[in-house]
C-alpha positions as CSV (number, residue, x, y, z in Angstrom):
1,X,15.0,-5.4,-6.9
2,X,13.0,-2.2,-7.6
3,X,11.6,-3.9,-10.6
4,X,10.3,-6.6,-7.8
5,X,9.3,-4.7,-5.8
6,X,7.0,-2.2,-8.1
7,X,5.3,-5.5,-9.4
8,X,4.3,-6.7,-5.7
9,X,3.1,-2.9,-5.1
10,X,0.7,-3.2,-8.3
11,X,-0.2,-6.8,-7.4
12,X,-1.4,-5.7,-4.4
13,X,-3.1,-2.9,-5.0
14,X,-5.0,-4.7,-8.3
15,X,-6.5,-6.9,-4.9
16,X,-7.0,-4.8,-2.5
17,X,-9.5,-2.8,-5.4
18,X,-11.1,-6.2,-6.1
19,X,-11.9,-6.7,-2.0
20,X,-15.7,-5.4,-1.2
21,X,-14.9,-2.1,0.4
22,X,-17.7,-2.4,3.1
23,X,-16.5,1.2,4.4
24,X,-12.8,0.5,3.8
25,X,-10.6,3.0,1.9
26,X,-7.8,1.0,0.3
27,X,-4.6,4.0,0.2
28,X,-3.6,5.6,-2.4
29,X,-0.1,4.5,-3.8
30,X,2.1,6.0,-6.2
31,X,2.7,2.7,-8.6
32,X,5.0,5.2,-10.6
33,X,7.7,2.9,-11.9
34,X,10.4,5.5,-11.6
35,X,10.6,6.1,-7.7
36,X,13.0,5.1,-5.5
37,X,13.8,1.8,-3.5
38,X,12.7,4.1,-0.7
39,X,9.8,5.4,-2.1
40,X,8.5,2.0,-3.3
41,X,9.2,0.5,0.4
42,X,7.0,3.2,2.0
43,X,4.4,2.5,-0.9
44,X,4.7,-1.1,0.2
45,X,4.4,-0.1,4.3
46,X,0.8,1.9,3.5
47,X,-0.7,-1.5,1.7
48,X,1.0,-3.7,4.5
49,X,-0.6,-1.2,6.9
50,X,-3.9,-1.6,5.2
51,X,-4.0,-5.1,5.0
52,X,-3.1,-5.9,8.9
53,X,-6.1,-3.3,10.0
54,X,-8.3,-2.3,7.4
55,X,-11.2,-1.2,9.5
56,X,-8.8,1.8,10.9
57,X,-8.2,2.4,7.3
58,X,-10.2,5.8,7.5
59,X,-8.1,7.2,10.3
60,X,-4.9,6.1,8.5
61,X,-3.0,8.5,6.1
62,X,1.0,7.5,6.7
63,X,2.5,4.1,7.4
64,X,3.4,3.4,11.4
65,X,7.0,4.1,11.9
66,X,8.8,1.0,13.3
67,X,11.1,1.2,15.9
């Protein structure tokens, strides 16, 4: 599962590079193969967080917490 996830984190952040940045900072994520399930899910939340609202992407240093 960690394996899985890792490759979906370095999939997306291979894309999100590739996007015209037009003033957009994509995050920075730890694509460290050694963290844990946790650490990889909260690397996962930042791109999902960047993805859904990329022009706030300046303002936005940690993924929301959900509720």
């Amino acid at each position: 599962m960690r394996a899985l996830i890792h490759s979906m984190l370095v999939s997306l952040s291979r894309s999100c590079k590739e996007i015209p940045s037009m003033g957009r900072y994509p995050p920075r994520v730890n694509l460290c193969p050694k963290q844990s399930d946790v650490e990889l899910v909260d690397e996962l939340k930042k791109m999902i967080c960047y993805l859904e609202n990329p022009e706030w992407s300046y303002l936005v240093n940690k993924p929301r917490q959900v509720k």
